[in-house]
N, C-alpha and C positions, 0 to 999 in steps of 0.2 A: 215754259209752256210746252207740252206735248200736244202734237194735231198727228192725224191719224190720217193714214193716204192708200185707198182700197183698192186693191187689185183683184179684176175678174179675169177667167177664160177672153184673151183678145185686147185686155190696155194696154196702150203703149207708150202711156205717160206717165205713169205714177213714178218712175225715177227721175225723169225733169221734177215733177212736182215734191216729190223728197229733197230734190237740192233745192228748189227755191224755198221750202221752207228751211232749211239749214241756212241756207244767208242769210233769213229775215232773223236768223237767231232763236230759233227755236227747237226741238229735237221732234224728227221724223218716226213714228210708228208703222210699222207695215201693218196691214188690216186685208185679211185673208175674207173670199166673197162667201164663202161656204160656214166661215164662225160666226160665232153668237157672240161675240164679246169685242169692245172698243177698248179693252186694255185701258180704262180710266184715262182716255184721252180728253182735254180740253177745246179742241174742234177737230173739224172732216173734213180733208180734201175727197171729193168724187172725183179721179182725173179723165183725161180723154181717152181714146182708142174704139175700138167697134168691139164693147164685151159681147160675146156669147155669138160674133160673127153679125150682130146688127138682124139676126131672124125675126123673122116677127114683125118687130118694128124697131130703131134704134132707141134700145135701153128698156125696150119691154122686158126682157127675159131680167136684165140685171137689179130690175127697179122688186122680183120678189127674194131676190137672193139675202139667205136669213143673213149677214151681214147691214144688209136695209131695212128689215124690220127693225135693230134697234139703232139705226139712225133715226129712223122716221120717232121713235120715240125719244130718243137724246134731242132730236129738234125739237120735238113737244114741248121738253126741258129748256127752252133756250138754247143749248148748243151750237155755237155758230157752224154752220156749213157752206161750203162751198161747192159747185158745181163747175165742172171744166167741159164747154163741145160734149163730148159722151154725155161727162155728167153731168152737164146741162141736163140733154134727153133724160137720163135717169132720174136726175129729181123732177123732172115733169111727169116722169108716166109712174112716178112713187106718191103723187098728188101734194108733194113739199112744197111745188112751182104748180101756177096755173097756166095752159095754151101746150101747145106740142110744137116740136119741133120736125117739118115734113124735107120734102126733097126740093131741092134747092131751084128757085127759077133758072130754065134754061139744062136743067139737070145734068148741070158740069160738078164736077169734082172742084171746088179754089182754093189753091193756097197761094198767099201772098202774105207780106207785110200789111197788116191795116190801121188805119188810124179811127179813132172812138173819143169820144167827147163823155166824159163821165157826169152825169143829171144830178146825180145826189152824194154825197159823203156819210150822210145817215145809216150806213150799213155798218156790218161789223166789219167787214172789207173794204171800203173804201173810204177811211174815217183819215189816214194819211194822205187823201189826196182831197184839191180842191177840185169843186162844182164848179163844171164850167170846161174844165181843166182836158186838153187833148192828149192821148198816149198812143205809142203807135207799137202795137204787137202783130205775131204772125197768127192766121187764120186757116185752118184747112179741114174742110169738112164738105162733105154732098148732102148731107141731110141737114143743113144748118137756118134754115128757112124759120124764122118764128111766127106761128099763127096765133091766132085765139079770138073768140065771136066777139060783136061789137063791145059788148057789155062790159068783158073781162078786159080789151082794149079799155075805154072809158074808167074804169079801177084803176088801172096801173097808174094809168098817165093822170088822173085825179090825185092820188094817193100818193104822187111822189116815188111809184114801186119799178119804173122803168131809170136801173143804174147805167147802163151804158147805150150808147149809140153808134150806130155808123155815121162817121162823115166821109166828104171824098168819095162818094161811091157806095152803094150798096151793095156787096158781095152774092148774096144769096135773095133778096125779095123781102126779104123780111118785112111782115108789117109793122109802119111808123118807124123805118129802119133801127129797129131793136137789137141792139147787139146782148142783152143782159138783164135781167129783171131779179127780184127781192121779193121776197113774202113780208106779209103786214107789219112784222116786227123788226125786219133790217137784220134778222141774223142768217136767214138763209140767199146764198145769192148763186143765182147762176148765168153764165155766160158762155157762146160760144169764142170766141179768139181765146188765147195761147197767153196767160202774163206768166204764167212758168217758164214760156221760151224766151221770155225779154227780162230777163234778171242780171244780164253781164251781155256787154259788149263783145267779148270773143266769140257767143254763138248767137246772140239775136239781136235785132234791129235797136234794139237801146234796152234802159233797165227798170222803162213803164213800169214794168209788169209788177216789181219787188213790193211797191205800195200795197199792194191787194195783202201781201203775206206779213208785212211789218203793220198795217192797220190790224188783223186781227186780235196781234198780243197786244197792241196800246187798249183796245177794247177790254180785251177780256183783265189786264190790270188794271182797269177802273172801274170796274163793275164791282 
């Protein structure tokens, strides 16, 4: 399986996110923010960083970069996507994800270790791990806040569409402390914490995070 992992002006994760897809056994494509073309990849990493300097709003500027145009249609397709922190932001201001993500209560910068209770397995990402099931990655963002009006609140959490949580703490405010949410068909998922930095033991808090990147290919070989 090939997945495809996008670099703009300003990320600073798409190399964790190339090796976490190399452990899960897959091969890493770079995906340039300025091309028109996914190189016949099988999914998308969006990873973290402040693309474009976070002007505007975080992931406003990155969420038109022609790169995203044919995400946004490769998602149409099914194509499973993923969204990291940044790209979290970006697939929400690219309209893939519904709510924004603002500035964080208390408007501190966090990083720590955090631990997250995963809601659902139904995704194209989370299909390796069980519901229910706790993992503990790193977290670091200032604008990691998730919002969204009652209604779209009331969807999510109806629909099964909210995949991760915070336990232990709420880092940023988040409403219904959201660490992570899905579009209606479980192939788009995004999330603010780090499971690229918890793939091994020698550089992050445990190896949570590899489930996200080995659920993709089980997915997409059964389809």
């Amino acid at each position: 399986m090939r997945i495809g992992v996008i670099t703009f002006p300003g990320t600073l994760d798409d190399v964790d996110a190339a090796r976490a897809v190399r452990y899960a056994g897959a091969e890493a494509v770079a995906l340039w923010h300025a091309d028109r073309d996914l190189k016949g990849v099988d999914a998308v990493v969006v990873p973290g960083g402040f693309s474009y300097g976070d002007y505007l709003r975080a992931g406003a500027i990155a969420s038109i970069a022609p790169i995203m145009t044919e995400v946004v249609a490769a998602a149409g397709r099914a194509m499973p996507v993923l969204g990291i922190c940044n790209g979290f932001q970006i697939l929400c201001e690219a309209g893939l994800l519904p709510g924004a993500l603002v500035r964080n209560a208390g408007l501190h910068f966090v990083c720590r270790d955090q631990r997250l209770r995963l809601e659902t397995s139904s995704t194209s990402w989370t299909g390796d791990l069980t519901a229910g099931q706790e993992i503990l990655v790193p977290i670091k963002n200032a604008e990691g806040r998730y919002v969204a009006d009652a209604a779209t609140l009331a969807e999510l959490e109806d629909a099964g569409r909210v995949v991760f949580r915070y336990v232990g703490g709420n880092p940023n405010g988040a409403m219904n402390d959201i660490a992570g949410i899905s579009s209606a068909d479980g192939r788009v998922v995004g999330l603010m914490p780090h499971p690229e930095h918890a793939i091994d033991t020698l550089t992050g808090p445990s190896t949570d995070g590899l489930g996200l990147f080995t659920s993709v290919l089980r997915a997409a070989a059964a389809a």
